[in-house]
Structure formats: structure tokens, C-alpha cells
C-alpha positions as CSV (number, residue, x, y, z in Angstrom):
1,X,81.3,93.1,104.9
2,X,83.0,92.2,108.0
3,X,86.4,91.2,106.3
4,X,86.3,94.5,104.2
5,X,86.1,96.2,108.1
6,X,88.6,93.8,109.2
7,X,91.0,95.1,106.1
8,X,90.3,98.8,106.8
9,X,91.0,98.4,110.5
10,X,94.1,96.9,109.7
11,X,94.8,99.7,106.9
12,X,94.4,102.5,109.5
13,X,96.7,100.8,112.1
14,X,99.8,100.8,109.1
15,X,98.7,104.1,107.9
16,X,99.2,105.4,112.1
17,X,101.9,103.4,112.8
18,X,104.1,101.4,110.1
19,X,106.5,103.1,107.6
20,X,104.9,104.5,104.4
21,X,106.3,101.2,101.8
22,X,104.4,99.5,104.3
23,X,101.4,100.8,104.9
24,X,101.0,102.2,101.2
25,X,101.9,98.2,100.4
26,X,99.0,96.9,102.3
27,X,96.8,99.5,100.6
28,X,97.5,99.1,97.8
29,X,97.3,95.5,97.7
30,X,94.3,95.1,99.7
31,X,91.9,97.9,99.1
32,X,93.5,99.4,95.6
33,X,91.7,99.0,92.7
34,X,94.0,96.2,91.8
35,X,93.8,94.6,94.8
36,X,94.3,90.6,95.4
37,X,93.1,88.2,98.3
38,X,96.0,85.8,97.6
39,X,98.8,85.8,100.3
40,X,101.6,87.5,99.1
41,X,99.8,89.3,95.5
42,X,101.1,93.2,95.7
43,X,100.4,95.1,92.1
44,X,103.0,97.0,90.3
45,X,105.0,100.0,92.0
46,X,105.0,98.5,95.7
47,X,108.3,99.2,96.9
48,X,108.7,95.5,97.6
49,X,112.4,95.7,98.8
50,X,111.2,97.9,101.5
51,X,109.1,95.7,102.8
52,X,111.1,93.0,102.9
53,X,114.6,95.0,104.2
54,X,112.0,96.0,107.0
55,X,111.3,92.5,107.9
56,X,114.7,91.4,107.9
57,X,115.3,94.2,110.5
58,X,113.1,92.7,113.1
């Protein structure tokens, strides 16, 4: 229980704060139906390149 309010916290911070291939990214690969707990798992129709191009920025 605590880790699924620890993964909803964080979910709410990307939603308010984090650009949408983010923020959808997290959600869908951590709450989603097909979510994963493995580091890295993100189900099909993430915008990956996103992600990543927004990482590279920083």
C-alpha cells in the first residue's frame, strides 16, 4: 500500500509539473493496466524518444 501512495504521489507531481510524454510515460508504465515494476519496462505507445530527447536536454 504504501509504494502504490508513493507511485501516485510521484504521478501527480509529473502530471503538475513534467511535460505530457512524461508524465503520461510514468502513468502508463507504473499505474496502467500494463504496468511493470522493472526499471526501465514502459508498454507500447509511450513516446519513448520524448523522454529520452528530454533527458538529453538537461
Amino acid at each position: 500500500m504504501i509504494e502504490d501512495l508513493a507511485l501516485a504521489f510521484q504521478a501527480s507531481l509529473l502530471v503538475r509539473h513534467a511535460p505530457p510524454a512524461v508524465a503520461d510515460g510514468f502513468c502508463a508504465g507504473r499505474l496502467g493496466d500494463e504496468r511493470a515494476r522493472t526499471f526501465g519496462t514502459l508498454p507500447r505507445g509511450v513516446d519513448g524518444r520524448a523522454i529520452v530527447d528530454r533527458a538529453l536536454a538537461a
